[in-house]
Backbone as CSV, one residue per row, in Angstrom:
resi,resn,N_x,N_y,N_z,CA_x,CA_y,CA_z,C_x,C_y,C_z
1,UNK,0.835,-1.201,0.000,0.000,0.000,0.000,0.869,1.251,0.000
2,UNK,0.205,2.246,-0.840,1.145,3.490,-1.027,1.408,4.118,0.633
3,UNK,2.277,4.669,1.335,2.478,5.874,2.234,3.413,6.953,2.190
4,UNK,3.071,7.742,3.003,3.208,9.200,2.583,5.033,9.301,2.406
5,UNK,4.853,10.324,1.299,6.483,10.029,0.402,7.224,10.849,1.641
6,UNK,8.914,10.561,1.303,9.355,11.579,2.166,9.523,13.497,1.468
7,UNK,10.017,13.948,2.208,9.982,15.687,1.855,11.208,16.202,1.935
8,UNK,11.964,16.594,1.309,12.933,17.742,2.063,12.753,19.428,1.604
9,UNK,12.414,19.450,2.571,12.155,21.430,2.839,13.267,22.101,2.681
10,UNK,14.644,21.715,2.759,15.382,22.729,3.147,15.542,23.911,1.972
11,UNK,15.070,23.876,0.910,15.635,24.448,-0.020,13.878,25.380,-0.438
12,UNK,12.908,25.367,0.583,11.675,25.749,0.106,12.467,27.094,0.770
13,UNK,11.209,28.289,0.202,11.091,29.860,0.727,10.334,29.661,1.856
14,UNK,10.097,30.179,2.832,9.026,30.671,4.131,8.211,30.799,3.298
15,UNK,7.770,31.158,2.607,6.795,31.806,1.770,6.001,30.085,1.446
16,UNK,6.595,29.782,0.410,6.568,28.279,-0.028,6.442,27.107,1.288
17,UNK,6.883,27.362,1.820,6.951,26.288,3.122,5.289,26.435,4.187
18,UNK,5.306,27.704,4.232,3.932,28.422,4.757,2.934,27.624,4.027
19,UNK,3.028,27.641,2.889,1.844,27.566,1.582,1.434,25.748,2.032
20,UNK,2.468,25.174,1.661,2.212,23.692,2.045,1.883,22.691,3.334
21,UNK,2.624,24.101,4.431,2.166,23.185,5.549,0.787,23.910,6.079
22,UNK,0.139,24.624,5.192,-1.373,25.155,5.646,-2.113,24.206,4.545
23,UNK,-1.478,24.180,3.214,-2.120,22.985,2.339,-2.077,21.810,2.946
24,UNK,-1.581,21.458,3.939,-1.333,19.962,4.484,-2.783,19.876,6.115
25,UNK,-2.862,21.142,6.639,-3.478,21.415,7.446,-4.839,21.118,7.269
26,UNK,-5.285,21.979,5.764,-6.646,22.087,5.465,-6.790,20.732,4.623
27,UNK,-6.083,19.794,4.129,-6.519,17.942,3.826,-6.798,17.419,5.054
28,UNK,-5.832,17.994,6.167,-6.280,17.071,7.431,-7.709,17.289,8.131
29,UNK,-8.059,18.676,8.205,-9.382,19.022,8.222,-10.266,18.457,7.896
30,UNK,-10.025,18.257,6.439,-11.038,17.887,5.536,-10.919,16.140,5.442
31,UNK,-10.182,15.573,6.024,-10.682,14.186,6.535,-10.545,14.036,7.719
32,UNK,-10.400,14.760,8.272,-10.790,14.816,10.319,-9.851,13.734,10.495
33,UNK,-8.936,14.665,11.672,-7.885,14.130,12.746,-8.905,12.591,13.252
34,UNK,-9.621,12.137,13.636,-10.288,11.409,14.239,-10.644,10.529,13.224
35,UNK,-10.640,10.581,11.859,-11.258,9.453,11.010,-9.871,8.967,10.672
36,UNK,-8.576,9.846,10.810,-7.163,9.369,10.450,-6.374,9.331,11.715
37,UNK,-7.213,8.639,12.740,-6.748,8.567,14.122,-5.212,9.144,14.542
38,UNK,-4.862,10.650,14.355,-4.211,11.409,14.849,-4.626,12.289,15.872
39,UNK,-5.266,12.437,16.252,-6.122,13.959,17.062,-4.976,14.183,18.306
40,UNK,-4.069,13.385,18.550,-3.296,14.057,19.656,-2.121,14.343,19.124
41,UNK,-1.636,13.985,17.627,-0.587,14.269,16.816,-0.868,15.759,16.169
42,UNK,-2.293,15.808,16.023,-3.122,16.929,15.344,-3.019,18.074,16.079
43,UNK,-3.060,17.801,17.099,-3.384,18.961,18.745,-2.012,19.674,17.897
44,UNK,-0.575,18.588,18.045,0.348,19.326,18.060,1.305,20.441,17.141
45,UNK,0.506,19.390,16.220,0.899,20.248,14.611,0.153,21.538,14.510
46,UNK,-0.871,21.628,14.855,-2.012,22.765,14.500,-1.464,24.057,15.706
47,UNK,-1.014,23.514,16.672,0.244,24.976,17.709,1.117,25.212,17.281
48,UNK,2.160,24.042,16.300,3.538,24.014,15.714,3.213,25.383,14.914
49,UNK,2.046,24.889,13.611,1.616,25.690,12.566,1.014,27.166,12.912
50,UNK,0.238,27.590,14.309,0.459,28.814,14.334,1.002,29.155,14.937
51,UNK,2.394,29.059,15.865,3.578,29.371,16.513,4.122,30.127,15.056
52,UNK,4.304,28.997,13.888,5.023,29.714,12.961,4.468,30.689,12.133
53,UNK,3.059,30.434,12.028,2.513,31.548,11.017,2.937,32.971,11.982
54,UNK,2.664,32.800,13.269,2.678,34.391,13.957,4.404,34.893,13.805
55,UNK,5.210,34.252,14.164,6.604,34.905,14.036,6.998,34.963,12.178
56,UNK,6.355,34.098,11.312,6.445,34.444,9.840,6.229,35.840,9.573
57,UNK,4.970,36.099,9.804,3.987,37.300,9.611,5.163,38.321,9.961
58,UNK,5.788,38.564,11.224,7.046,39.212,11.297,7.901,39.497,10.449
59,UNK,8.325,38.141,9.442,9.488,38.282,8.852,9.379,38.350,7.500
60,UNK,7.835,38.514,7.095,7.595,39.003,6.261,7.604,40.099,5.697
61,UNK,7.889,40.393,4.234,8.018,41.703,3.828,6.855,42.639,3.913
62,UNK,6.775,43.585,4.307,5.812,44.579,4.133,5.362,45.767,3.334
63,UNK,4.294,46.191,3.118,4.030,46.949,2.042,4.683,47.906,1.426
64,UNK,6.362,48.147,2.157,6.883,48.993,1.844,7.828,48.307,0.517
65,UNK,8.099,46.545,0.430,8.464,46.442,-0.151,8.772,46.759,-1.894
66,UNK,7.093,46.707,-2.132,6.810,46.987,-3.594,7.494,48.151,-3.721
67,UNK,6.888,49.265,-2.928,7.535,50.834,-2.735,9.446,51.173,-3.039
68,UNK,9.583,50.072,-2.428,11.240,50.190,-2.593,11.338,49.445,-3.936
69,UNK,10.983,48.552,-4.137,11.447,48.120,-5.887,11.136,49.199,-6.859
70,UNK,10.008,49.592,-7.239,9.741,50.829,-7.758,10.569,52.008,-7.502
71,UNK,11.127,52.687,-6.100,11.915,53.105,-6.187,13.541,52.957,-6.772
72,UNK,13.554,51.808,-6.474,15.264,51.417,-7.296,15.215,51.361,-8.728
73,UNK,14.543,50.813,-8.853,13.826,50.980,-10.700,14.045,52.222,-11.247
74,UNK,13.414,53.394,-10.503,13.432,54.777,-11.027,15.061,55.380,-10.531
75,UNK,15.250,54.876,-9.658,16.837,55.627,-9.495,17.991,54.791,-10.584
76,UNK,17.419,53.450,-10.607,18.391,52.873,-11.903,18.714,53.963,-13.138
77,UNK,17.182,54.004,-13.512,16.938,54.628,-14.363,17.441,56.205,-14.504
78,UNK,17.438,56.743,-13.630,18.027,57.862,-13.646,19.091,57.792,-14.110
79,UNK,20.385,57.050,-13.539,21.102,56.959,-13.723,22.157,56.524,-15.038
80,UNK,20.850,55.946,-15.774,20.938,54.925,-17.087,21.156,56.206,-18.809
81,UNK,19.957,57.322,-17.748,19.000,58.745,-18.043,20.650,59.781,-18.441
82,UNK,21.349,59.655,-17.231,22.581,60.621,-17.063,23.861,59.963,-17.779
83,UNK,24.271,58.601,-17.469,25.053,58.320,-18.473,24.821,58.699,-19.886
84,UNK,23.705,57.725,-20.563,23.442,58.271,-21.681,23.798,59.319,-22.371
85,UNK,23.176,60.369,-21.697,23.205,61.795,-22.056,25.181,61.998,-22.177
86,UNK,26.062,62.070,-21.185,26.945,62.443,-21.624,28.203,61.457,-21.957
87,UNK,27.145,60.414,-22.372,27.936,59.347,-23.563,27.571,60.031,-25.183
88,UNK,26.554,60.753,-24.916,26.316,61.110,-26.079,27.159,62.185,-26.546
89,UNK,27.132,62.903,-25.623,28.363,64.223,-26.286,29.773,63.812,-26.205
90,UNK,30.220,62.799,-25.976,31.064,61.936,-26.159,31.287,62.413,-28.059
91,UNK,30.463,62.207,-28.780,30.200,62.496,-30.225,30.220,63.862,-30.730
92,UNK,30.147,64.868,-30.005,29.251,65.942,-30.000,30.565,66.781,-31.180
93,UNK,30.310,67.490,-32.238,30.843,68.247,-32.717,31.909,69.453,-32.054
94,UNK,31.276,69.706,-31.070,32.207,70.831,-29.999,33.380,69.766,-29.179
95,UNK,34.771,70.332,-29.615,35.151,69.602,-28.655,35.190,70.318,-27.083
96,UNK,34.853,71.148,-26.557,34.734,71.949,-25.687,33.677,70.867,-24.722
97,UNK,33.025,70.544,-25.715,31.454,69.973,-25.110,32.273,67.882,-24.656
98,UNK,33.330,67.717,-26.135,33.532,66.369,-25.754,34.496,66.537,-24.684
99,UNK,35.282,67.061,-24.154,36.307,67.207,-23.214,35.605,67.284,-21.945
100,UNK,34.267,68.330,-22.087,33.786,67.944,-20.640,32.525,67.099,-20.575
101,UNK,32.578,66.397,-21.325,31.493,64.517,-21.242,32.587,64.157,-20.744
102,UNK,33.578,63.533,-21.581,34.872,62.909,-20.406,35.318,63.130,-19.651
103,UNK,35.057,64.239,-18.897,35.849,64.519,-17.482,34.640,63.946,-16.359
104,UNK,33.283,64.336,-17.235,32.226,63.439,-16.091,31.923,62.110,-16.430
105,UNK,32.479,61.340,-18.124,32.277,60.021,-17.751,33.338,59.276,-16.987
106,UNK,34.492,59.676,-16.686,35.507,59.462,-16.131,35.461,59.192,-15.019
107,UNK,34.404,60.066,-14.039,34.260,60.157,-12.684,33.392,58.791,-12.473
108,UNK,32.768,59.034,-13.560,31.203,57.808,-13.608,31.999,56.594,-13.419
109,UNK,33.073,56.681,-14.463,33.669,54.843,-14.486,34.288,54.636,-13.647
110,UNK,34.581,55.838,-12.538,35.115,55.132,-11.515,34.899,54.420,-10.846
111,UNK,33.719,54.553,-10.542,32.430,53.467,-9.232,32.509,52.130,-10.220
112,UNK,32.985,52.048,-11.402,32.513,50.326,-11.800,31.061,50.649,-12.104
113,UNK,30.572,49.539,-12.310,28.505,49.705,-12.506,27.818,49.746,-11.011
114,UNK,27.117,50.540,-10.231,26.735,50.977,-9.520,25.070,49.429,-9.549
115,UNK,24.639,49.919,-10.635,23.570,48.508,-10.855,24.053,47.313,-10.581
116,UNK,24.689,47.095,-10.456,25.308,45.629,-10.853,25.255,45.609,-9.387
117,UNK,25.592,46.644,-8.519,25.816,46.037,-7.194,24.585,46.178,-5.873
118,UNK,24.364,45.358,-4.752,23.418,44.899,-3.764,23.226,46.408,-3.783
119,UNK,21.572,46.688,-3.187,20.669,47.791,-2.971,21.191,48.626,-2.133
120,UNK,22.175,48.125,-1.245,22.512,49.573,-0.138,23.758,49.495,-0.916
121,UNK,24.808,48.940,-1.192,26.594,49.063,-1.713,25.565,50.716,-3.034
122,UNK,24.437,50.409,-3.678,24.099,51.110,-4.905,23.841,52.641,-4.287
123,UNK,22.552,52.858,-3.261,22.935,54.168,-2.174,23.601,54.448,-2.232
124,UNK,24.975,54.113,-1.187,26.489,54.453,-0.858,26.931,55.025,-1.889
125,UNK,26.548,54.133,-3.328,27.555,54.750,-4.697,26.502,56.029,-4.898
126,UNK,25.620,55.933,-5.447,24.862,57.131,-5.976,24.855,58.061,-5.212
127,UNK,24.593,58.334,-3.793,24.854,59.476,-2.862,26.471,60.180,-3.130
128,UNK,27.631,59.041,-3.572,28.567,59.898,-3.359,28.759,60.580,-4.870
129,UNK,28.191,59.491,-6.056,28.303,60.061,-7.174,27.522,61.874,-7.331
130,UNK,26.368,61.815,-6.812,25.498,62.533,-6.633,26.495,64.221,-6.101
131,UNK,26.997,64.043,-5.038,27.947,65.003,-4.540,29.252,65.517,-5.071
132,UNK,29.734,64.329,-5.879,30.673,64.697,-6.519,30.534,65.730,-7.896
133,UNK,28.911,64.778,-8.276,28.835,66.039,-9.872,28.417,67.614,-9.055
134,UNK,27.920,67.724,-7.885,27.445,68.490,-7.516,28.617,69.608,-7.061
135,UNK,29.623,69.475,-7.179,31.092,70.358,-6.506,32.245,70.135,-7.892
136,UNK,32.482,71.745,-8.116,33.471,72.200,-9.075,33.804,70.918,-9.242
137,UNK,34.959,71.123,-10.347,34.567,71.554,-11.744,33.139,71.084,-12.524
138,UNK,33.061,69.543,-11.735,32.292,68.865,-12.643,30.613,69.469,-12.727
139,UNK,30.322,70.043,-11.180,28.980,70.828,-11.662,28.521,71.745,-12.763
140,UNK,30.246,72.348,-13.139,29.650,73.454,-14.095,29.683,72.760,-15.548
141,UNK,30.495,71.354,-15.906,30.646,70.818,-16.742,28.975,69.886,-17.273
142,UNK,28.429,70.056,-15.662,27.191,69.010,-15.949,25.957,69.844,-15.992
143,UNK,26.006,70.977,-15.770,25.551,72.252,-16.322,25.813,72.605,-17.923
144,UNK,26.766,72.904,-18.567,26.927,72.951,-19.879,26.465,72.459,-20.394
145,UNK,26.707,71.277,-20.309,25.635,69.784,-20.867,24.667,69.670,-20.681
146,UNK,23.930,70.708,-19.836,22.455,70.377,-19.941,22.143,69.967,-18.619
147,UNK,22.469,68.595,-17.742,21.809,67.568,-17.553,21.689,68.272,-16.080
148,UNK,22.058,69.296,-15.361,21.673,69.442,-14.088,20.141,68.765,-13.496
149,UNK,19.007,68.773,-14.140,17.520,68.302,-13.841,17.831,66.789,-14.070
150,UNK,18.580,65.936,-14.919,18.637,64.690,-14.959,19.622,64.394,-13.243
151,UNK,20.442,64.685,-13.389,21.046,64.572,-12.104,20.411,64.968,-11.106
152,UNK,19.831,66.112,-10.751,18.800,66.593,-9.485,17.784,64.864,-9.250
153,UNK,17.282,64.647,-10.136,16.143,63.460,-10.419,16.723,62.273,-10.113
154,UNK,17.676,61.968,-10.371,19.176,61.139,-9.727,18.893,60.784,-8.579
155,UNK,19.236,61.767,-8.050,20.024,62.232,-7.042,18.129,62.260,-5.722
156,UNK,17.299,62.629,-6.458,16.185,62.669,-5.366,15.399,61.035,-5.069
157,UNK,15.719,60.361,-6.376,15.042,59.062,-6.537,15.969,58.241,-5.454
158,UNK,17.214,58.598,-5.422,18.206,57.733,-4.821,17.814,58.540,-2.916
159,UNK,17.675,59.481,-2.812,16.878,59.832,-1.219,15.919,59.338,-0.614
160,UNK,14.820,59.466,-1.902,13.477,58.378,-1.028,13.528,57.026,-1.151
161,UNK,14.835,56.307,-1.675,14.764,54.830,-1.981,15.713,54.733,0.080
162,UNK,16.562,55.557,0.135,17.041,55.556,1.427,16.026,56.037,2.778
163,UNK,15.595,56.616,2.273,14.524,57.060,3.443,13.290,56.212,3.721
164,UNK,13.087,55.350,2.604,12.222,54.406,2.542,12.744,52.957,3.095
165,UNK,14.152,53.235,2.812,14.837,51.671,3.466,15.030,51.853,4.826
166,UNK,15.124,52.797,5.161,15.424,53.109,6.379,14.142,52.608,7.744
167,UNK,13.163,53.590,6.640,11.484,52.985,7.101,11.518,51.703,7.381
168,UNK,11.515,50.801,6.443,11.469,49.347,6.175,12.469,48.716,7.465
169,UNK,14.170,48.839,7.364,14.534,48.385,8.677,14.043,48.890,10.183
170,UNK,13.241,49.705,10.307,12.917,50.284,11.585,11.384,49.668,12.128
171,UNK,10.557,49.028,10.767,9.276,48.043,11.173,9.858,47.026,11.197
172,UNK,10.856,46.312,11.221,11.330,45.009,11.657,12.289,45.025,12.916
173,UNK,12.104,45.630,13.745,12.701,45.861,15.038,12.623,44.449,15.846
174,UNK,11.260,44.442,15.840,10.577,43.567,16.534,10.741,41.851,16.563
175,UNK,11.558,42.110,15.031,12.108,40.375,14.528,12.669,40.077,15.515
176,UNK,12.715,38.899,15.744,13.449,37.677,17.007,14.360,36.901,15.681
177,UNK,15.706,37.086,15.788,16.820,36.215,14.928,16.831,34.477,15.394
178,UNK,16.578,34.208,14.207,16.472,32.777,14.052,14.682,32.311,14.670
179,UNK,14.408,33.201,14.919,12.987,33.040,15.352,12.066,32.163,14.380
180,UNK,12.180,31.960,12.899,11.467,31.640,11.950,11.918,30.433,11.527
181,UNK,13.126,29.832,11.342,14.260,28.722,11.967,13.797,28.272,13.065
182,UNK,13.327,28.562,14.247,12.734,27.572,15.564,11.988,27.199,14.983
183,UNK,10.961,27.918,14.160,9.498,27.829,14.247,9.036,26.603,13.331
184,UNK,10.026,26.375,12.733,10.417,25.364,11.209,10.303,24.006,12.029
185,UNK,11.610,24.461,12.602,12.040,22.883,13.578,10.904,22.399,13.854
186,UNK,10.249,23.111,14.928,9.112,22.315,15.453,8.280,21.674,14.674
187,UNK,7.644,23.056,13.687,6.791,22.835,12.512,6.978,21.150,11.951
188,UNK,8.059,21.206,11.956,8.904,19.444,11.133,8.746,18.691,12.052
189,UNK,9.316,18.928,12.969,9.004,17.438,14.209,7.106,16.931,14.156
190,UNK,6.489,18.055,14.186,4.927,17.808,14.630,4.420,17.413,13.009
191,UNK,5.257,17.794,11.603,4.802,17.291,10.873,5.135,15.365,10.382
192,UNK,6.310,15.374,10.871,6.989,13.971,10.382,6.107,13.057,11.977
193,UNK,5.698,13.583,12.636,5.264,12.830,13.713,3.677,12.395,13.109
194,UNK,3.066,13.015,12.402,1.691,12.962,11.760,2.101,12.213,10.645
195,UNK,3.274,11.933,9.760,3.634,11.151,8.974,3.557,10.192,9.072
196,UNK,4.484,9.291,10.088,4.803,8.899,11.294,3.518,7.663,11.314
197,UNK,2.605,8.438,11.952,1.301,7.981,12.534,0.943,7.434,11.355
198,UNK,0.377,7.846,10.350,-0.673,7.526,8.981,0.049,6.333,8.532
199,UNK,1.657,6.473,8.477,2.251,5.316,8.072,2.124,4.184,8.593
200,UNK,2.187,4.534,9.740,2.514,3.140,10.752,1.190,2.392,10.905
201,UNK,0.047,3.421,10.428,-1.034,1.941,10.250,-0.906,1.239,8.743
202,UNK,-0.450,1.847,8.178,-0.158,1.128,6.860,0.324,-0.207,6.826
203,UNK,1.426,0.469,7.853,1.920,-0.959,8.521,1.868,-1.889,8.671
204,UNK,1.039,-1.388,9.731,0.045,-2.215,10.645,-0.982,-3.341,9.934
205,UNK,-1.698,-2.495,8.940,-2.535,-3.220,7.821,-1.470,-4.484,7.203
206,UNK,-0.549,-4.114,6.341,0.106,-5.088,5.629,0.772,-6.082,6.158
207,UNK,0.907,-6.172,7.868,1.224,-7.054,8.987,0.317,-8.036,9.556
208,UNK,-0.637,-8.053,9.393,-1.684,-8.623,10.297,-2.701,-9.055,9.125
209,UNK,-3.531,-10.383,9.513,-4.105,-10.867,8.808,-5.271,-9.855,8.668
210,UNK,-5.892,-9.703,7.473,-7.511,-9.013,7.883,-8.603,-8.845,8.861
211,UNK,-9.208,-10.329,8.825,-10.299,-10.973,9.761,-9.365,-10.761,11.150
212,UNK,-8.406,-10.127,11.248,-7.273,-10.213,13.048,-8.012,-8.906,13.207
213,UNK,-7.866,-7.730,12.671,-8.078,-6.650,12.643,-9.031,-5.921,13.174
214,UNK,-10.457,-7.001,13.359,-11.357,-6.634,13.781,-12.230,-7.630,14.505
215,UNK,-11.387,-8.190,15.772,-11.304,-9.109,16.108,-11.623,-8.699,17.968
216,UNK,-11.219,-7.963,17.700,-11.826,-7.108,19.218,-10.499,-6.543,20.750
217,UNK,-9.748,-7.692,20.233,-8.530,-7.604,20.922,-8.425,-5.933,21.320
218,UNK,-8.313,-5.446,22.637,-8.151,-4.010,23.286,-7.011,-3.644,22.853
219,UNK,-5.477,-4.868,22.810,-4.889,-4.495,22.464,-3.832,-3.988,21.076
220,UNK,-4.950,-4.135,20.194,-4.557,-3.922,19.458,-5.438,-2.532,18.086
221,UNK,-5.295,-2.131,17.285,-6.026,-0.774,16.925,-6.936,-1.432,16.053
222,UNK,-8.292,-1.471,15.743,-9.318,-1.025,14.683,-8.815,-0.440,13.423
223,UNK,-8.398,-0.465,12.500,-7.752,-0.165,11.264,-8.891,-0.320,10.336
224,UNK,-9.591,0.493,9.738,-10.107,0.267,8.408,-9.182,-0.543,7.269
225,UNK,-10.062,-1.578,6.375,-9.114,-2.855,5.906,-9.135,-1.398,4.745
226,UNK,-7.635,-1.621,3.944,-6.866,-0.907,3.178,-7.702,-1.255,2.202
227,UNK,-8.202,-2.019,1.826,-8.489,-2.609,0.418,-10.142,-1.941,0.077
228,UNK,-11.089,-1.709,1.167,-12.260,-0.855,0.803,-12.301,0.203,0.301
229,UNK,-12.721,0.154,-0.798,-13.577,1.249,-1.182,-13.507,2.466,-0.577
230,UNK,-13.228,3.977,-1.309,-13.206,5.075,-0.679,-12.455,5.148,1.079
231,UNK,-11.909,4.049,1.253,-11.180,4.266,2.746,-10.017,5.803,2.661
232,UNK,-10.720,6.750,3.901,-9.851,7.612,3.903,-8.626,7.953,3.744
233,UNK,-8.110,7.252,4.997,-6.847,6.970,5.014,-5.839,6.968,3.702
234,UNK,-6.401,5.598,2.724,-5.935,5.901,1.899,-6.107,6.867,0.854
235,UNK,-7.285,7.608,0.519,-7.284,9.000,-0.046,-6.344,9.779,0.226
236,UNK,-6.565,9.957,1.882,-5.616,10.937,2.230,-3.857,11.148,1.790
237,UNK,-3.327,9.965,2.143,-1.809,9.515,1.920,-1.873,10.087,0.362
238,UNK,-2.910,9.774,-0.569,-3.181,10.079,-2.311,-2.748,11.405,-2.474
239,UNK,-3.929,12.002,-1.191,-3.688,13.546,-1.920,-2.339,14.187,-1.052
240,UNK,-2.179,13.822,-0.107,-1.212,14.596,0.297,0.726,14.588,-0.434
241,UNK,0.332,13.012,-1.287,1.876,12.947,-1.986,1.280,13.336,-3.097
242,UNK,0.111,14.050,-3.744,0.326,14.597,-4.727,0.563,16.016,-4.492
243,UNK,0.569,16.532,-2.730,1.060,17.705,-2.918,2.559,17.855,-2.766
244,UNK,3.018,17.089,-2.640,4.549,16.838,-2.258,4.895,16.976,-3.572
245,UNK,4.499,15.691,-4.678,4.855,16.020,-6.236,4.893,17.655,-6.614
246,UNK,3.595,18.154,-6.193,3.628,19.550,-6.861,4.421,20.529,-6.135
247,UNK,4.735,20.317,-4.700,5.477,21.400,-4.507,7.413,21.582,-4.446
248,UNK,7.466,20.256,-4.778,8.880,20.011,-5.695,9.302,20.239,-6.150
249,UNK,8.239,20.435,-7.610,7.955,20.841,-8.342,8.109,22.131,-9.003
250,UNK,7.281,22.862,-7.941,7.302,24.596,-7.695,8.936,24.898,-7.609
251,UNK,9.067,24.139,-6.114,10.387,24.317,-5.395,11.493,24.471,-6.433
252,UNK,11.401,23.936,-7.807,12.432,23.466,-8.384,12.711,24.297,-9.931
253,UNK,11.256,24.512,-9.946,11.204,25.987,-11.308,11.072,27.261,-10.814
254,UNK,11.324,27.363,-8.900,12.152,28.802,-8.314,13.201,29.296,-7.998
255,UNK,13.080,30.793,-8.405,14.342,31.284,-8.402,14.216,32.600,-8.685
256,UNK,15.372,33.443,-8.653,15.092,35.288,-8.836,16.556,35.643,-8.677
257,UNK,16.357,36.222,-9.687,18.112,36.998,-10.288,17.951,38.740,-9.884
258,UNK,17.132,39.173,-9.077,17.148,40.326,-8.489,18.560,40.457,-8.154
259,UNK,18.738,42.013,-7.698,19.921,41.942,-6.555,19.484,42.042,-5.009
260,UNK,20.648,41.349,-4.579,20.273,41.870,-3.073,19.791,42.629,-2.558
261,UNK,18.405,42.691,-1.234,17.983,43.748,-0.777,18.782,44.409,0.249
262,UNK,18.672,45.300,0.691,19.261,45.886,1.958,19.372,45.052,3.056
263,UNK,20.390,44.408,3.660,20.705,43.541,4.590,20.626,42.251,4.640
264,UNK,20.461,42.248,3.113,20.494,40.115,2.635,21.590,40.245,2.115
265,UNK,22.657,41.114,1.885,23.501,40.558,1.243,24.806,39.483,2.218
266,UNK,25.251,38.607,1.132,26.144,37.499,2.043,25.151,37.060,2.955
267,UNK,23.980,36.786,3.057,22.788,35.569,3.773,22.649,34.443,3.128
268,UNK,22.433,34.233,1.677,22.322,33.443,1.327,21.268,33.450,0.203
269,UNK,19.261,33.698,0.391,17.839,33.487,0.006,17.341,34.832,-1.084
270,UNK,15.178,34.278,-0.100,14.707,34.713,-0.794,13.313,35.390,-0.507
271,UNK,14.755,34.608,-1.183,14.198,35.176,-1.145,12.940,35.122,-2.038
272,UNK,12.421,36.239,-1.910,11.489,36.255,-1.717,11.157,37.286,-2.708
273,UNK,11.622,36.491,-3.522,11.695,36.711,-4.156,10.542,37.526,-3.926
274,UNK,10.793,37.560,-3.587,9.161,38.677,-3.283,8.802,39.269,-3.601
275,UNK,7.597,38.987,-2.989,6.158,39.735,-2.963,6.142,40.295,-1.696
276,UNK,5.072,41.462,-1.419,4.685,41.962,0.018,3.688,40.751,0.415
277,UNK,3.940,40.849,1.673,3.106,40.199,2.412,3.359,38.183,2.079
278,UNK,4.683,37.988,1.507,4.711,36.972,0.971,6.100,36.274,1.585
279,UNK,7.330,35.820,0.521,8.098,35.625,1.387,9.162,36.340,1.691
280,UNK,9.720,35.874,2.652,10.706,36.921,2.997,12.144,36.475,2.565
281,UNK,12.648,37.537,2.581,13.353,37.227,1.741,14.981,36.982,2.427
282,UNK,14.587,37.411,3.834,15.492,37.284,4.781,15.196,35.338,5.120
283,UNK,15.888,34.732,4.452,16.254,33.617,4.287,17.313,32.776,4.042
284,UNK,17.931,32.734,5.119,19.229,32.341,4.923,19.382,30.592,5.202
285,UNK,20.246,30.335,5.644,20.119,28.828,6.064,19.279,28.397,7.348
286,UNK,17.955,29.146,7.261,17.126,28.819,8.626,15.634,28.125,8.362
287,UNK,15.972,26.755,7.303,15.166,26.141,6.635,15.646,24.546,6.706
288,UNK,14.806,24.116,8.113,15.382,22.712,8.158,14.583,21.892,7.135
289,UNK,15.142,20.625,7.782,14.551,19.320,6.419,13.572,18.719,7.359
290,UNK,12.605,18.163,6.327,11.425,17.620,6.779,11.641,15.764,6.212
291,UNK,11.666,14.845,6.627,11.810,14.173,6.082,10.827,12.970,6.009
């Protein structure tokens, strides 16, 4: 008789991990702890599961997230806005005009690509780039050229992306480190213990003669015979390794080539890849195995 496949979590998002062990919650529901004689395995999983949803909810991203992608987007862009421009007079008929594009793309290539690098290392660069066009010579050079309003726009997109990150680390005060990592552990013990259980009458069934089964003996369990018709049990074990198939599955066509957010960099995740209110992306190696 089929029983329930094994799992390994370690490589799911919070986000993803959330999703399945509430998908695993609401099958058990829906064939009652008591018809799949767990109810004291059930007690424990169903505290495991909101122990973790409440410290998740914590370490989840919040609505400021979207806010900050949109912001980096537009300060990219700015920046994409200002090169351009005095790559272009790079060409320019005046050499008056090409001598001072190169004295400000010069400054530019110094930082290396500013995009290329994690969300706060990109701040750090643009704030100082920002100051530098802003003080002799190069202000009056980036004046000639026009682009003072491209740079101002720069330079303001790159303020509220900081003032907004700033926001963002100051509503997560409240995080407990490794807090979401406990919450896992347990989560896994109270789930492989409900595994555990469903299996071991499987067991039990393929051990013992039929006609034994219901035989009255105290000491031994009442087992619905495996082989009837619509028997829960075995539904259940059905649907629950077809959610295992699918979230493997998921697990395995995810991924996100973002850059680092502000304070994930060198963590590891996902992140989270995120969404608000989804996962977080502060995910580092605090994703045990379920097995």
């Amino acid at each position: 008789m089929e029983t329930i496949q094994n799992l390994r979590t370690v490589t799911f998002s919070n986000s993803l991990y959330a999703q399945f062990m509430n998908d695993v919650n609401t099958t058990i529901q829906e064939y009652t702890p008591e018809t799949l004689r767990i109810t004291k395995r059930y007690d424990i999983f169903k505290a495991a599961l909101a122990a973790y949803d409440k410290v998740y909810k914590l370490q989840r991203k919040n609505n400021l997230t979207a806010e900050l992608l949109e912001l980096d987007k537009r300060r990219d862009e700015g920046f994409r806005c200002l090169y351009a421009h005095f790559e272009a007079d790079l060409h320019s008929l005046d050499p008056e005009r090409r001598k001072q594009a190169q004295y400000v793309i010069n400054r530019l290539d110094s930082y290396d690509d500013p995009l290329r690098a994690g969300r706060r290392d990109e701040s750090a660069t643009l704030d100082d780039m920002g100051k530098a066009l802003k003080e002799a010579p190069l202000a009056d050079y980036v004046s000639n050229l026009g682009q003072t309003d491209n740079l101002n726009l720069m330079i303001e997109a790159n303020d509220d992306y900081k003032e907004l990150s700033l926001s963002r680390t100051k509503s997560k005060k409240d995080q407990v480190k490794n807090a979401t990592r406990d919450a896992r552990l347990a989560l896994d013990e109270a789930y492989r213990d409900i595994v555990a259980a469903v299996n071991s009458q499987v067991t039990y069934r393929s051990l013992v003669d039929e006609e034994s089964s219901g035989s009255g003996e105290p000491s031994l369990p009442e087992v619905q015979s495996a082989s009837e018709e619509g028997d829960p049990l075995t539904e259940f074990i059905k649907v629950i390794n077809k959610l295992i198939e699918e979230y493997k599955t998921t697990d395995a066509q995810s991924g996100s080539e973002d850059k680092p957010e502000d304070g994930e960099e060198g963590e590891g995740e996902e992140p989270e890849t995120p969404e608000e209110g989804g996962e977080e992306t502060e995910e580092p190696d605090d994703r045990p195995v379920v097995q």
